[in-house]
C-alpha positions as CSV (number, residue, x, y, z in Angstrom):
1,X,17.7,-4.5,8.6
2,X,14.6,-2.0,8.4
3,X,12.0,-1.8,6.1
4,X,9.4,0.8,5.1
5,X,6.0,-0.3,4.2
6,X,3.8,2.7,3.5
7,X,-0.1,1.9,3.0
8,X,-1.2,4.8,0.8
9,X,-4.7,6.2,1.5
10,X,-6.4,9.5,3.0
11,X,-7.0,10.4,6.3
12,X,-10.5,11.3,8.0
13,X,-13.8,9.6,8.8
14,X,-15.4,10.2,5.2
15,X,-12.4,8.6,3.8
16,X,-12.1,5.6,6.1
17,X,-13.3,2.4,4.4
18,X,-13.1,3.4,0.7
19,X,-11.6,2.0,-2.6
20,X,-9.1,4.8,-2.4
21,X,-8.2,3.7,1.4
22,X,-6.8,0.1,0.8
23,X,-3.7,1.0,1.5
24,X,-4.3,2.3,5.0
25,X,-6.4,-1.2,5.0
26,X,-3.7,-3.1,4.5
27,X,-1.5,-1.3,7.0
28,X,-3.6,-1.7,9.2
29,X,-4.0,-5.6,9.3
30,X,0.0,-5.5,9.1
31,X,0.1,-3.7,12.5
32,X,-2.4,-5.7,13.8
33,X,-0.9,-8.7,12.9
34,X,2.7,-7.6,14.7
35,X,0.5,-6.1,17.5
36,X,1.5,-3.1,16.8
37,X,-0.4,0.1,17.7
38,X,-0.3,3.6,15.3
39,X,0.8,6.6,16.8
40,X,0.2,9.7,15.1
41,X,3.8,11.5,13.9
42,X,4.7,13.9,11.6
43,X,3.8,13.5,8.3
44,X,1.9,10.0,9.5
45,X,1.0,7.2,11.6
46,X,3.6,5.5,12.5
47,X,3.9,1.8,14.2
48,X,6.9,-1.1,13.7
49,X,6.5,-4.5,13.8
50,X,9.4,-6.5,14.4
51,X,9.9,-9.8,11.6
52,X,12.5,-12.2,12.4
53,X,15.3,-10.2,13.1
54,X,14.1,-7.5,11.2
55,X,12.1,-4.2,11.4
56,X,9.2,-3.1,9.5
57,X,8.4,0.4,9.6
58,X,4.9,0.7,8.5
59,X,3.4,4.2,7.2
60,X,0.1,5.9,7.2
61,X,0.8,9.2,5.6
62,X,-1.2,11.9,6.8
63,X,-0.5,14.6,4.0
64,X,-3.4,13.2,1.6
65,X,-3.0,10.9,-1.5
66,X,-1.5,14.1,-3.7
67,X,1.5,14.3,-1.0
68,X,2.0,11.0,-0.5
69,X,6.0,11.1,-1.4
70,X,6.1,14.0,1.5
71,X,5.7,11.3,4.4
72,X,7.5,8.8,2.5
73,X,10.6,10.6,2.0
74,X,10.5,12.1,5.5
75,X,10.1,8.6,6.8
76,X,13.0,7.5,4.8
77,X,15.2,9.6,5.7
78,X,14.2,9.2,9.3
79,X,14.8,5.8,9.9
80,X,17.8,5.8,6.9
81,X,16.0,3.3,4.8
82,X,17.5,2.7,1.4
83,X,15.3,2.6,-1.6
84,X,15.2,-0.9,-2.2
85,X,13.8,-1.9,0.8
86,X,10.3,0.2,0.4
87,X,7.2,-1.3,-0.5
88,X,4.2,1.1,-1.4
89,X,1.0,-0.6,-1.2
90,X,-1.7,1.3,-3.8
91,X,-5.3,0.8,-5.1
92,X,-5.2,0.1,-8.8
93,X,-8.3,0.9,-10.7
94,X,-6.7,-1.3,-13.9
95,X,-6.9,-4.7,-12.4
96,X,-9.7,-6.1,-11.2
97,X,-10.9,-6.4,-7.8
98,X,-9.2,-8.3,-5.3
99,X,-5.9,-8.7,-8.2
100,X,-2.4,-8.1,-6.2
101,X,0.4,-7.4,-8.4
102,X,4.0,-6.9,-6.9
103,X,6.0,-4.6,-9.2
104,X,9.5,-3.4,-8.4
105,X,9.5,0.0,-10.9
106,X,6.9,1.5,-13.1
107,X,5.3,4.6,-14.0
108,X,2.9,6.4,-11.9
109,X,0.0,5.0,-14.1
110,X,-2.2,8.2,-13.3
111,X,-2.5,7.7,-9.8
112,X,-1.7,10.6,-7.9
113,X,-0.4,8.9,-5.0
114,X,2.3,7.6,-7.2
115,X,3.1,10.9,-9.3
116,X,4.0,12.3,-5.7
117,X,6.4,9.6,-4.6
118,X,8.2,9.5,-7.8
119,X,8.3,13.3,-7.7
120,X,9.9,13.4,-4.4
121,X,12.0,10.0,-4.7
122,X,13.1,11.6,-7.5
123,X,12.9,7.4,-8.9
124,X,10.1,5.2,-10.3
125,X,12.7,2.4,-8.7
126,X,10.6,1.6,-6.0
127,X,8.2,-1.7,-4.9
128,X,4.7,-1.6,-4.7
129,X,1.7,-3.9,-4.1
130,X,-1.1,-2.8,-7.0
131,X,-4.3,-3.7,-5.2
132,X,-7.3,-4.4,-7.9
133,X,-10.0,-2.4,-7.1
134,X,-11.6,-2.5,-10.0
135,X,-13.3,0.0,-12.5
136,X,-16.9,-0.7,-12.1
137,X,-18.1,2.3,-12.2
138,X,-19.6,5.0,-15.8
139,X,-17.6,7.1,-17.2
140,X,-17.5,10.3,-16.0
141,X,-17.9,8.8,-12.0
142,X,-14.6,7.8,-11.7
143,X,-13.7,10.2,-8.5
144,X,-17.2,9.0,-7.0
145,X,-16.1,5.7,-7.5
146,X,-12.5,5.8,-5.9
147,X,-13.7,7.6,-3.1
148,X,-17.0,4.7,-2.7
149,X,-17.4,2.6,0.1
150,X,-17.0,-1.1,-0.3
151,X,-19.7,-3.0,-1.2
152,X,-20.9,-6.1,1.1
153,X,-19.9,-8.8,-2.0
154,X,-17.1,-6.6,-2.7
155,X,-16.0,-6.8,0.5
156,X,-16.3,-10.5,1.0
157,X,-14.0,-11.0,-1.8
158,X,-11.3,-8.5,-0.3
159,X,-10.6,-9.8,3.3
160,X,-8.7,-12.8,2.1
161,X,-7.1,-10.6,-0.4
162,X,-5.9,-8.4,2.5
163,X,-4.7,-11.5,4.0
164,X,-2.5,-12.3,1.2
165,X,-1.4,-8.7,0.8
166,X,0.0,-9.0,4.7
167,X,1.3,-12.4,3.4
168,X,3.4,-10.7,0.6
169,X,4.8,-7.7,2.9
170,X,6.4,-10.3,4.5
171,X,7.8,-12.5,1.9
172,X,9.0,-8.8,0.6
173,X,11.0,-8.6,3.5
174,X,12.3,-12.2,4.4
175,X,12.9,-13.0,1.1
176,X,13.0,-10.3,-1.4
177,X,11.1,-8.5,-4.2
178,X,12.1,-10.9,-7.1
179,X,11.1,-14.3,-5.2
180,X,7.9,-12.8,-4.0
181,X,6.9,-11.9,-7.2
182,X,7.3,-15.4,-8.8
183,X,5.1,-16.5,-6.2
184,X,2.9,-14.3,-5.3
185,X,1.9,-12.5,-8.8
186,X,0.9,-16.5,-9.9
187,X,-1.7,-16.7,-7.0
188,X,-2.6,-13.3,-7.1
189,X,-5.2,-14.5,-9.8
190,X,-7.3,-16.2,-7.1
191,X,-10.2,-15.1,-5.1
Protein backbone atom coordinates (compact mmCIF):
# COMPACT_ATOMS: atom_id res chain seq x y z
CA UNK A 1 0.00 0.00 0.00
CA UNK A 2 1.36 3.71 -0.67
CA UNK A 3 0.81 6.67 1.14
CA UNK A 4 1.34 10.40 0.46
CA UNK A 5 2.38 12.58 3.29
CA UNK A 6 2.93 16.09 2.00
CA UNK A 7 4.58 18.66 4.61
CA UNK A 8 3.24 22.00 3.37
CA UNK A 9 5.65 24.96 3.66
CA UNK A 10 7.76 27.34 1.18
CA UNK A 11 10.87 26.86 -0.29
CA UNK A 12 14.17 29.10 0.08
CA UNK A 13 16.60 30.10 2.74
CA UNK A 14 14.39 33.19 4.10
CA UNK A 15 11.64 30.73 4.45
CA UNK A 16 13.51 27.90 6.14
CA UNK A 17 12.73 27.73 9.84
CA UNK A 18 9.50 29.70 10.03
CA UNK A 19 5.91 29.29 11.56
CA UNK A 20 4.69 28.95 8.07
CA UNK A 21 7.44 26.04 7.34
CA UNK A 22 6.26 23.28 9.90
CA UNK A 23 5.23 21.38 7.46
CA UNK A 24 8.50 20.96 5.61
CA UNK A 25 9.69 20.50 9.42
CA UNK A 26 7.86 17.75 9.97
CA UNK A 27 8.76 16.15 6.69
CA UNK A 28 11.77 16.42 7.22
CA UNK A 29 12.09 14.50 10.70
CA UNK A 30 9.83 11.79 8.81
CA UNK A 31 12.61 11.22 6.21
CA UNK A 32 15.14 11.34 8.65
CA UNK A 33 13.64 9.03 10.69
CA UNK A 34 13.19 6.31 7.61
CA UNK A 35 16.67 7.50 6.49
CA UNK A 36 15.48 8.76 3.70
CA UNK A 37 17.25 11.53 1.63
CA UNK A 38 15.01 14.41 -0.58
CA UNK A 39 15.68 14.66 -4.04
CA UNK A 40 14.52 17.53 -5.77
CA UNK A 41 11.52 16.50 -8.56
CA UNK A 42 9.05 18.11 -10.25
CA UNK A 43 6.71 20.03 -8.42
CA UNK A 44 8.83 18.93 -5.03
CA UNK A 45 11.16 17.07 -2.93
CA UNK A 46 10.55 13.87 -3.05
CA UNK A 47 11.92 10.89 -0.71
CA UNK A 48 9.95 7.35 0.51
CA UNK A 49 10.31 5.75 3.49
CA UNK A 50 9.30 2.29 3.65
CA UNK A 51 6.82 1.32 6.98
CA UNK A 52 6.12 -2.25 7.60
CA UNK A 53 5.24 -3.39 4.39
CA UNK A 54 4.16 -0.18 3.32
CA UNK A 55 5.32 2.95 1.44
CA UNK A 56 5.28 6.43 2.40
CA UNK A 57 5.69 8.89 -0.19
CA UNK A 58 6.65 12.05 1.58
CA UNK A 59 6.25 15.58 -0.26
CA UNK A 60 7.90 18.85 -0.11
CA UNK A 61 6.13 20.95 -2.68
CA UNK A 62 8.17 23.35 -4.32
CA UNK A 63 5.37 25.59 -6.09
CA UNK A 64 4.93 27.85 -2.82
CA UNK A 65 2.16 27.63 -0.13
CA UNK A 66 -0.67 29.28 -2.77
CA UNK A 67 0.05 26.10 -5.20
CA UNK A 68 0.26 23.72 -2.89
CA UNK A 69 -2.55 21.29 -4.48
CA UNK A 70 -0.27 21.59 -7.83
CA UNK A 71 2.47 19.16 -6.33
CA UNK A 72 -0.06 17.29 -4.50
CA UNK A 73 -2.18 16.28 -7.24
CA UNK A 74 0.79 15.71 -9.55
CA UNK A 75 2.24 13.44 -6.86
CA UNK A 76 -0.96 11.65 -6.64
CA UNK A 77 -1.42 10.87 -9.77
CA UNK A 78 2.14 9.82 -10.00
CA UNK A 79 2.38 7.30 -7.68
CA UNK A 80 -1.71 6.36 -8.17
CA UNK A 81 -2.45 7.22 -4.55
CA UNK A 82 -6.19 7.28 -3.69
CA UNK A 83 -7.59 10.07 -1.69
CA UNK A 84 -7.87 8.45 1.50
CA UNK A 85 -4.62 7.61 2.06
CA UNK A 86 -3.06 11.42 2.03
CA UNK A 87 -2.23 13.19 4.95
CA UNK A 88 -1.47 17.04 4.60
CA UNK A 89 0.50 18.23 7.51
CA UNK A 90 -0.35 22.41 7.93
CA UNK A 91 0.43 25.21 10.39
CA UNK A 92 -2.67 26.31 12.07
CA UNK A 93 -2.61 29.80 13.46
CA UNK A 94 -6.21 28.80 15.57
CA UNK A 95 -4.76 26.41 18.01
CA UNK A 96 -2.22 27.12 20.10
CA UNK A 97 1.36 26.32 19.84
CA UNK A 98 2.62 22.98 19.81
CA UNK A 99 -1.59 21.68 19.59
CA UNK A 100 -1.80 18.66 16.83
CA UNK A 101 -5.12 18.02 15.66
CA UNK A 102 -5.80 15.14 13.09
CA UNK A 103 -8.87 15.90 10.98
CA UNK A 104 -10.07 13.80 8.17
CA UNK A 105 -12.30 16.71 6.08
CA UNK A 106 -12.73 20.38 6.73
CA UNK A 107 -12.76 23.58 5.16
CA UNK A 108 -9.69 25.41 4.15
CA UNK A 109 -10.00 27.66 7.32
CA UNK A 110 -8.23 30.61 5.36
CA UNK A 111 -5.14 29.07 4.92
CA UNK A 112 -4.02 29.33 1.50
CA UNK A 113 -2.21 26.14 1.39
CA UNK A 114 -5.47 24.54 1.96
CA UNK A 115 -7.69 26.68 -0.56
CA UNK A 116 -5.24 25.29 -3.24
CA UNK A 117 -5.52 21.56 -2.45
CA UNK A 118 -9.15 21.58 -2.17
CA UNK A 119 -9.20 23.57 -5.42
CA UNK A 120 -7.20 21.10 -7.24
CA UNK A 121 -8.60 17.85 -5.32
CA UNK A 122 -11.57 19.20 -6.28
CA UNK A 123 -12.56 17.59 -2.31
CA UNK A 124 -12.17 18.96 1.30
CA UNK A 125 -12.20 14.86 1.88
CA UNK A 126 -8.67 14.73 2.74
CA UNK A 127 -6.46 14.09 6.19
CA UNK A 128 -4.38 16.62 7.66
CA UNK A 129 -2.27 17.19 10.80
CA UNK A 130 -3.28 21.08 12.08
CA UNK A 131 0.00 22.00 13.78
CA UNK A 132 -0.70 25.00 16.54
CA UNK A 133 1.34 27.58 15.91
CA UNK A 134 -0.26 29.95 17.60
CA UNK A 135 -1.53 33.62 17.14
CA UNK A 136 0.81 35.60 19.23
CA UNK A 137 1.25 38.24 17.35
CA UNK A 138 -1.07 42.30 16.84
CA UNK A 139 -3.37 42.70 14.66
CA UNK A 140 -2.43 43.85 11.52
CA UNK A 141 1.21 41.55 11.72
CA UNK A 142 -0.26 38.51 10.97
CA UNK A 143 1.86 37.83 7.57
CA UNK A 144 5.04 39.03 9.69
CA UNK A 145 4.08 36.64 12.12
CA UNK A 146 3.53 33.38 9.87
CA UNK A 147 6.51 34.06 8.01
CA UNK A 148 8.66 34.62 11.83
CA UNK A 149 11.28 32.58 12.91
CA UNK A 150 10.81 30.41 15.92
CA UNK A 151 11.56 31.64 19.05
CA UNK A 152 14.22 29.76 21.39
CA UNK A 153 11.08 28.85 24.19
CA UNK A 154 8.98 28.45 21.28
CA UNK A 155 11.10 26.09 19.96
CA UNK A 156 11.73 24.09 23.00
CA UNK A 157 8.14 23.38 23.19
CA UNK A 158 7.99 22.22 19.44
CA UNK A 159 10.69 19.47 19.07
CA UNK A 160 8.66 16.94 21.05
CA UNK A 161 5.62 18.11 19.25
CA UNK A 162 7.47 17.24 16.05
CA UNK A 163 8.15 14.05 17.53
CA UNK A 164 4.62 13.21 18.09
CA UNK A 165 3.65 14.55 14.69
CA UNK A 166 6.22 11.73 13.05
CA UNK A 167 4.48 9.46 15.72
CA UNK A 168 0.97 10.15 14.19
CA UNK A 169 2.04 9.87 10.31
CA UNK A 170 2.63 6.57 11.30
CA UNK A 171 -0.27 5.44 13.27
CA UNK A 172 -2.04 7.22 10.06
CA UNK A 173 -0.66 4.74 8.02
CA UNK A 174 -0.54 1.42 10.19
CA UNK A 175 -3.60 1.92 11.57
CA UNK A 176 -5.90 4.46 10.03
CA UNK A 177 -7.28 8.00 10.31
CA UNK A 178 -10.13 7.21 12.76
CA UNK A 179 -7.97 5.17 15.47
CA UNK A 180 -5.31 7.81 15.29
CA UNK A 181 -7.48 10.36 16.00
CA UNK A 182 -8.98 8.79 19.23
CA UNK A 183 -5.57 8.64 20.29
CA UNK A 184 -3.71 11.11 19.27
CA UNK A 185 -6.22 14.27 19.35
CA UNK A 186 -6.48 13.20 23.42
CA UNK A 187 -2.62 13.68 23.89
CA UNK A 188 -2.32 16.27 21.55
CA UNK A 189 -3.20 18.66 24.57
CA UNK A 190 0.24 18.09 26.09
CA UNK A 191 3.41 19.88 25.89
Amino acid sequence: MKYLVAGLGNIGDEYSDTRHNIGFIVADALAQEGKAVFKTERHAAVTKVSLKGRTIVVIKPSTFMNLSGKAIRYWMQKEDIPLENILIVVDDLALPLGILRMRKKGSDGGHNGLISIIEHLQSTEFTRIRFGIGNDFAKGYQVDYVLGRWTSDETNILLPRIKESVEMIKSFVLIGPDRTMNVFNKRGEGK
